[in-house]
C-alpha positions as semicolon CSV with decimal commas, in nm:
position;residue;x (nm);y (nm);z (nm)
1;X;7,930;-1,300;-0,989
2;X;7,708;-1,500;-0,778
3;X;7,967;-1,665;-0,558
4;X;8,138;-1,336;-0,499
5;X;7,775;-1,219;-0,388
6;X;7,774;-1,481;-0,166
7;X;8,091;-1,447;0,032
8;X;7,952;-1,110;0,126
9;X;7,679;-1,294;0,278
10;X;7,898;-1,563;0,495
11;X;8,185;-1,353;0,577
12;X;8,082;-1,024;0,628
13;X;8,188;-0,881;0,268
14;X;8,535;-0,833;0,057
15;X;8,793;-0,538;0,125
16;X;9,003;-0,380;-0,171
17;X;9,324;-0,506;-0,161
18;X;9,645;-0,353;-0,154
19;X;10,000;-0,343;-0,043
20;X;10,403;-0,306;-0,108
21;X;10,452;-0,229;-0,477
22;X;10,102;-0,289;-0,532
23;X;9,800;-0,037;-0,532
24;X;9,440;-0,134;-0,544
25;X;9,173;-0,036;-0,839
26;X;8,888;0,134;-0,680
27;X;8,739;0,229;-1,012
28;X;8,350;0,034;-1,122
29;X;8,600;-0,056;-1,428
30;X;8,750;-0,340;-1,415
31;X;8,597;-0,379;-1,130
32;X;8,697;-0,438;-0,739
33;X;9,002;-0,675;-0,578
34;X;9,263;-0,587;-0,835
35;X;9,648;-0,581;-0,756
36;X;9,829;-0,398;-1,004
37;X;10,200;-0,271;-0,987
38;X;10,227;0,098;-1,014
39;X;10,471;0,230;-1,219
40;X;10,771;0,467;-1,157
41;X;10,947;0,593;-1,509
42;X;11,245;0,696;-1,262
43;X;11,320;0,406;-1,099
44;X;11,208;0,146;-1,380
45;X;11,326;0,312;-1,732
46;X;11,095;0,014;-1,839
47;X;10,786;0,190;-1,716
48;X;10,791;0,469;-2,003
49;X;10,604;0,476;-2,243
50;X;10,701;0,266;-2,526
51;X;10,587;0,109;-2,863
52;X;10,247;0,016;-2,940
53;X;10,164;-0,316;-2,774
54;X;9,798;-0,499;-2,888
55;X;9,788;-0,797;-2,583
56;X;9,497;-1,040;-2,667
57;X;9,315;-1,186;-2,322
58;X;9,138;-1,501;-2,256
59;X;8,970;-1,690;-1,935
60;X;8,728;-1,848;-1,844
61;X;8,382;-1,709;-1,756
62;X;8,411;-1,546;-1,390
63;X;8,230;-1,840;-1,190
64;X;8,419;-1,720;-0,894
65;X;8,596;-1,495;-0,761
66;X;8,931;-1,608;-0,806
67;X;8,866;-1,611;-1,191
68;X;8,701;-1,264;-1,151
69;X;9,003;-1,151;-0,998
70;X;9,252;-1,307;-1,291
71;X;9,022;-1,076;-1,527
72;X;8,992;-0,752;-1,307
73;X;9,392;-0,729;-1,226
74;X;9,471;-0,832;-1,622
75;X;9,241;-0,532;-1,740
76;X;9,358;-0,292;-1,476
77;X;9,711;-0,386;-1,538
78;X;9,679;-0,308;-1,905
79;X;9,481;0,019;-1,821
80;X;9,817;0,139;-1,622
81;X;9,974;0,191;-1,945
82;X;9,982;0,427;-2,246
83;X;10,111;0,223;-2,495
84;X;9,878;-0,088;-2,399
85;X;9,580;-0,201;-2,604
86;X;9,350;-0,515;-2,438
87;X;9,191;-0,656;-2,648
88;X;8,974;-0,922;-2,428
89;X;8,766;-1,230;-2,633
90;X;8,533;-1,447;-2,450
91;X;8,629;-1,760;-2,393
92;X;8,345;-1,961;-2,387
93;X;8,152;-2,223;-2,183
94;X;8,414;-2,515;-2,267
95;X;8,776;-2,583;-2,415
96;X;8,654;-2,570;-2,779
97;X;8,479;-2,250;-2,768
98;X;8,769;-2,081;-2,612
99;X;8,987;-2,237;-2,905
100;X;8,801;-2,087;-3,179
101;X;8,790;-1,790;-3,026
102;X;9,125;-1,778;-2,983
103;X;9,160;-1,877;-3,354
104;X;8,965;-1,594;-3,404
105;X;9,180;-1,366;-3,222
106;X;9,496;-1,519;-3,394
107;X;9,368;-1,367;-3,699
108;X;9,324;-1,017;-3,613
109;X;9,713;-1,019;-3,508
110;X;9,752;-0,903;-3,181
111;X;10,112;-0,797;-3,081
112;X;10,106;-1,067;-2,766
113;X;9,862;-1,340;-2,640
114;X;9,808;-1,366;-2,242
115;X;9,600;-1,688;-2,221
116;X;9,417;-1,879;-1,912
117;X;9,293;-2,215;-2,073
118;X;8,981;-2,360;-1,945
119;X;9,239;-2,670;-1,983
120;X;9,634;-2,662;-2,036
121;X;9,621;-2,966;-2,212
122;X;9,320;-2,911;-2,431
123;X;9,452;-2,515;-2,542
124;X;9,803;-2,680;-2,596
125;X;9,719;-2,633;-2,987
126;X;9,572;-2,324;-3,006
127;X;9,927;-2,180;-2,819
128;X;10,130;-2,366;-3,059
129;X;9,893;-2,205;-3,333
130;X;9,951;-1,831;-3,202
131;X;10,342;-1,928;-3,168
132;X;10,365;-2,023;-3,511
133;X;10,217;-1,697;-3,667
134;X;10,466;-1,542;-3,512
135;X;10,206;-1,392;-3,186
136;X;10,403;-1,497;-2,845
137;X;10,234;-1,640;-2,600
138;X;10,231;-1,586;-2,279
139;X;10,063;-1,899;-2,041
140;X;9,884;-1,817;-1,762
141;X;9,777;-2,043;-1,405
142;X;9,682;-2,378;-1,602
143;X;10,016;-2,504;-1,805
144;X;10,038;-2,571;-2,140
145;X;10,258;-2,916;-2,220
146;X;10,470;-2,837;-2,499
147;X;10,702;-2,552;-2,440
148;X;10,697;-2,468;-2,804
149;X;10,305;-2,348;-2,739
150;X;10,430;-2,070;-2,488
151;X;10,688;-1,765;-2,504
152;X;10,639;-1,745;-2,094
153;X;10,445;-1,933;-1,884
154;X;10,393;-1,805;-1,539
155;X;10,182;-1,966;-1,299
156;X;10,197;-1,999;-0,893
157;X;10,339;-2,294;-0,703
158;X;10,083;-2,575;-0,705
159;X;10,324;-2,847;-0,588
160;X;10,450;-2,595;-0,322
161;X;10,052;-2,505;-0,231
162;X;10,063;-2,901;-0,159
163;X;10,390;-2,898;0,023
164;X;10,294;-2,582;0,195
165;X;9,930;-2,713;0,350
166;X;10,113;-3,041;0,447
167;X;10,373;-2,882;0,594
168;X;10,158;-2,689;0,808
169;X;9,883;-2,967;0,906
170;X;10,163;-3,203;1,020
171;X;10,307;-2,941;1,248
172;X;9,969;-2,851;1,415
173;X;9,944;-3,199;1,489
174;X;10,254;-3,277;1,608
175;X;10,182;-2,950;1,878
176;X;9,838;-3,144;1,975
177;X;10,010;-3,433;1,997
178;X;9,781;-3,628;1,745
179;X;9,999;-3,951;1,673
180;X;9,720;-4,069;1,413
181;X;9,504;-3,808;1,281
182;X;9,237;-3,838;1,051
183;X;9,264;-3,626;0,751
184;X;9,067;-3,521;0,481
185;X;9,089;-3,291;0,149
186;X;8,875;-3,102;-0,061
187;X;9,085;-3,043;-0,373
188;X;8,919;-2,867;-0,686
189;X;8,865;-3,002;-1,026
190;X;9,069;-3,347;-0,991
191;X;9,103;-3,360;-1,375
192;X;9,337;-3,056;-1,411
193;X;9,681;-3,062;-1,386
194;X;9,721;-2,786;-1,105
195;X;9,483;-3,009;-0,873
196;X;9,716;-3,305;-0,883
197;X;10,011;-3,116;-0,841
198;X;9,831;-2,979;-0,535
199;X;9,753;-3,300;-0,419
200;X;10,080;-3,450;-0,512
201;X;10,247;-3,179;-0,257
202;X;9,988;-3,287;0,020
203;X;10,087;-3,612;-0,001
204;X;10,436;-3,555;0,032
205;X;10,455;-3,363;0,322
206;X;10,223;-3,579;0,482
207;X;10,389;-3,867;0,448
208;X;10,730;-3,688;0,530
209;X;10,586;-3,697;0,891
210;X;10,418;-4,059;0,846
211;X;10,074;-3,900;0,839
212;X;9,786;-3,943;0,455
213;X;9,448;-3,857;0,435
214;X;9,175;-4,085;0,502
215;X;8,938;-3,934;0,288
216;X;8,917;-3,714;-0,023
217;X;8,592;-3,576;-0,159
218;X;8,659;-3,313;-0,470
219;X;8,479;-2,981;-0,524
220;X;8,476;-2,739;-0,885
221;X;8,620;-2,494;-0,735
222;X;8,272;-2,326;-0,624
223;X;8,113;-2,244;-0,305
224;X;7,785;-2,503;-0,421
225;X;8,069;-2,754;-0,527
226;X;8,249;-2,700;-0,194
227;X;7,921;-2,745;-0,004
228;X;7,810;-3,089;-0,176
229;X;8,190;-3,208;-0,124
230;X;8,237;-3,088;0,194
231;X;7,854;-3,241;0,333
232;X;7,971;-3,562;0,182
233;X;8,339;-3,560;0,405
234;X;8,164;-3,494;0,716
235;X;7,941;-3,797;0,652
236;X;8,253;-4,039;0,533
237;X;8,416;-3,901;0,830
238;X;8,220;-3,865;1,117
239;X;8,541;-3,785;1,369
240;X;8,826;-3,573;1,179
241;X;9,181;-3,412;1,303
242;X;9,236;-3,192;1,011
243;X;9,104;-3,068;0,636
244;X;9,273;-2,899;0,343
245;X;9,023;-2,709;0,143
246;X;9,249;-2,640;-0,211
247;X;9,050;-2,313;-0,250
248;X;8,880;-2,012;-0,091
249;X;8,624;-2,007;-0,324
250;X;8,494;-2,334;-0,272
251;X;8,595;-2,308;0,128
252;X;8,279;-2,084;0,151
253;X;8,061;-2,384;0,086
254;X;8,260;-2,586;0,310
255;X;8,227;-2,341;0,588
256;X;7,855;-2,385;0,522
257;X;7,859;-2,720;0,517
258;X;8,105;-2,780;0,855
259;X;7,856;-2,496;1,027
260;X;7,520;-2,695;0,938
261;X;7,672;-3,028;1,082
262;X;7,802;-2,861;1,375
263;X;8,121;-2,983;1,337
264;X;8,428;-2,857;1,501
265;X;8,701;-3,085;1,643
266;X;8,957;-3,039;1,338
267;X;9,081;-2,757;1,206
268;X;9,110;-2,611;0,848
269;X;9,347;-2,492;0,596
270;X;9,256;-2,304;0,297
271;X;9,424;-2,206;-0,034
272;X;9,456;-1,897;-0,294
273;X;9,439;-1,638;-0,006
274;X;9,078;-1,501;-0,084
275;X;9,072;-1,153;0,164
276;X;8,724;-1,331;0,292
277;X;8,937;-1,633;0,455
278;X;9,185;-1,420;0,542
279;X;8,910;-1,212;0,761
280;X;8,798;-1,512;0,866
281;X;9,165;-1,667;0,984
282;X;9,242;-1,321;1,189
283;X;8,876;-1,336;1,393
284;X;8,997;-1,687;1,494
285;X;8,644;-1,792;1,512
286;X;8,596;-2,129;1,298
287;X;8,729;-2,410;1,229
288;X;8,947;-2,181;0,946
289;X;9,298;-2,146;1,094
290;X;9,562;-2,054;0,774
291;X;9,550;-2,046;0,406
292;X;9,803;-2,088;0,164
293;X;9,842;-1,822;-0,122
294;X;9,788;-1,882;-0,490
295;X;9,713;-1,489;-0,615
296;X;9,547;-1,396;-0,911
297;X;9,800;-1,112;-0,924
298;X;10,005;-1,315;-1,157
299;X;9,724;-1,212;-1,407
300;X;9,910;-0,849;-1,354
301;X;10,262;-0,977;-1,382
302;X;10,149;-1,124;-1,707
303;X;10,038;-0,857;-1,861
304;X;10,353;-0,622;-1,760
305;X;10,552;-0,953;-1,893
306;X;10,361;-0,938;-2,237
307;X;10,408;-0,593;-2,268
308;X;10,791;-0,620;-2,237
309;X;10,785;-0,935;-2,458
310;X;10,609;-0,698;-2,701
311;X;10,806;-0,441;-2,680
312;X;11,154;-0,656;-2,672
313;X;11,277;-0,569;-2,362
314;X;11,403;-0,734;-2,072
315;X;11,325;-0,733;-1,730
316;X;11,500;-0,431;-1,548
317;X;11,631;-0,615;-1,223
318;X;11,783;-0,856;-1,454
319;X;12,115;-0,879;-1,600
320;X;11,937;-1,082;-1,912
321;X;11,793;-0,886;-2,231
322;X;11,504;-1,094;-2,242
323;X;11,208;-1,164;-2,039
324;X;11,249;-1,518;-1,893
325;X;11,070;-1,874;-2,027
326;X;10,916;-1,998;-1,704
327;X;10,824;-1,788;-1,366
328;X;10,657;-1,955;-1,059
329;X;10,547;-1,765;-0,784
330;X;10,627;-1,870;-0,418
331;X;10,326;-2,009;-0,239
332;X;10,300;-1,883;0,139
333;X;10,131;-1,968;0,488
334;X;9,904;-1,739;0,583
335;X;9,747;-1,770;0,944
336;X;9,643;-1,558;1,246
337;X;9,994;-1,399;1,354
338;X;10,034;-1,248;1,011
339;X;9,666;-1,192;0,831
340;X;9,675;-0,867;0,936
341;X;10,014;-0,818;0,692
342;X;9,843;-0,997;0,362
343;X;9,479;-0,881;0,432
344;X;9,603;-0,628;0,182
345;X;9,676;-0,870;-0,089
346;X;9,354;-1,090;-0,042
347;X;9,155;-1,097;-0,371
C-alpha cells in the first residue's frame, strides 16, 4: 500500500487502533488498523454461533489506506465468527470489472453480498441482479440509487461530514474575528455522490454564517492527488483563512504541499479520522487543527449486519425482528482537546 507507506514517512507512522466495544487485530492477517466488535454470547444471545453464513466481499483495490482499512476490518470481522465464510472477489481496476466479477460471484450463491462499488450509480445493476436471485445485499460507503438493489445500506454521514467541517471553520473564525475569510476545499473525487454530499454540507454551514469558499481544487482521494490539488490552491490563493481537506488520505499530500510553500496563516480541517491526522491534530504543530470522522469500521458493522441478515435475525438492542433498511453513522469533530480519546479509533 504505497500511500500507507508513505504516511509512515510524513507523520511518524500508524498506531493499531482500538477502543470501547471495539478491539484491534494485531494479527499479519488481515492485516493492521482493524476495528472489529468483540463478541459476548452472554450479553448478545446474537453472538452464538449460528447457521452457516457464505458473505461475498467486494472493493476496490487498496489505493489508500482508508480502502485498506474497509478490507482489513471486513475480513477480521468475518474471522470473529464460527459460522462465517468470506468469500472476497477482486474487484477490479474500474466499475465494469467489478460488475462481472460480481456476476461471477452471483453465481456461486453466496448466502449475503457486502458490496463497496467503485461507483453507486454504475453497481446499481449488479445489486439489483444479486437481489433478484434471491442473495441480499448489503451496500456499503458509496450508495446505490434504487432501494430495490440493496437489503441494507449503511454508509457514514457525508452531508453531516459537510455540515460538520463548516460548522467548525465558521466558529474558528468567528473566535479570530475574521469577518471575510478566504476559504478553500480539497474535496475527493467530485464525480461521486459522497463528494457532493460532502460539499453540499460545506456549503451550508458556511453560508449559515454568511461565509463560501473562494476556491476549490479536487484531489482522488490520494496523497499524490492531494499534493497536485493542494500545490494548485496555494497558487490560486496566495493569502487563505481556512481549508477543508475531505480526506486524510489525500491530506498527507496536502501537508506536503502547504510545508514546501511555506504556508501557514490558515488553518486546516481534515476528514475520515486517519490515526496519522489524529497524531498530527494532538502535537498541535501544523497547520492541521481537527478532523471530522468517516470510519471504515462500518466495513465491520456490515459484515455483523450480513451475518444477521443471513441468519434472519434481528438486531438485539432492537425491539424489531429484522435488521433495519438504511443505517448512517454520526460524523464527529475531532480536534486537540479530545484526540487523545479517538486516537484509538484512527484507521
Amino acid at each position: 500500500m504505497k500511500d500507507l507507506s508513505r504516511r509512515r514517512i510524513l507523520f511518524g507512522g500508524a498506531a493499531l487502533g482500538a477502543g470501547a466495544l471495539l478491539t484491534a487485530c494485531t494479527s499479519n492477517d488481515p492485516g493492521e488498523n482493524t476495528q472489529i466488535k468483540d463478541e459476548d454470547t452472554d450479553s448478545n444471545p446474537n453472538a452464538a454461533p449460528g447457521t452457516k453464513v457464505v458473505i461475498g466481499f467486494s472493493a476496490p483495490g487498496a489505493d489508500h489506506g482508508w480502502i485498506a482499512a474497509i478490507t482489513n476490518n471486513a475480513k477480521a470481522q468475518a474471522q470473529a465468527y464460527s459460522d462465517v465464510e468470506f468469500k472476497s472477489v477482486e474487484a477490479g481496476t474500474d466499475a465494469a470489472a467489478q460488475r462481472a466479477a460480481i456476476s461471477t460471484l452471483i453465481a456461486q450463491k453466496p448466502t449475503v453480498i457486502v458490496l463497496l462499488p467503485h461507483d453507486g450509480k454504475e453497481l446499481n445493476s449488479v445489486g439489483l441482479e444479486a437481489m433478484k436471485a434471491g442473495i441480499p445485499v448489503v451496500n456499503l460507503d458509496r450508495a446505490f440509487p434504487d432501494q430495490a438493489a440493496y437489503r441494507l445500506q449503511i454508509k457514514g454521514d457525508n452531508f453531516g461530514m459537510g455540515l460538520a467541517a463548516g460548522n467548525y471553520v465558521a466558529a474558528q473564525l468567528k473566535l479570530k474575528g475574521v469577518s471575510n475569510p478566504i476559504i478553500g476545499e480539497i474535496p475527493g473525487i467530485d464525480s461521486l455522490e459522497l463528494t457532493q454530499e460532502r460539499t453540499r454540507g460545506f456549503n451550508e454551514a458556511l453560508a449559515a454564517n454568511g461565509f463560501k469558499v473562494a476556491n476549490r481544487r479536487p484531489a482522488e482521494f490520494t496523497a499524490d492527488s492531494g499534493q497536485k490539488a493542494a500545490t494548485e490552491l496555494l497558487q490560486a490563493l496566495p493569502k487563505m483563512d481556512a481549508l477543508w481537506n475531505h480526506d486524510d488520505d489525500q491530506g498527507i499530500g496536502v501537508l506536503a504541499a502547504i510545508n514546501q510553500a511555506g504556508r501557514k496563516e490558515f488553518f486546516m480541517v481534515g476528514g475520515a479520522g486517519s490515526k496519522a491526522a489524529i497524531d498530527q491534530i494532538a502535537a498541535d504543530n501544523s497547520v492541521l487543527k481537527a478532523t471530522v470522522t468517516y470510519s471504515p469500521s462500518m466495513a465491520s458493522s456490515a459484515i455483523s449486519l450480513a451475518r444477521l441478515i443471513g441468519q434472519g435475525k434481528g438486531m438485539s438492542d432492537l425491539v424489531e425482528l429484522q435488521v433495519p433498511k438504511e443505517i448512517t453513522l454520526a460524523s464527529e469533530t475531532i480536534t486537540k482537546e479530545n484526540a487523545a480519546k479517538y486516537a484509538k479509533l484512527g484507521f
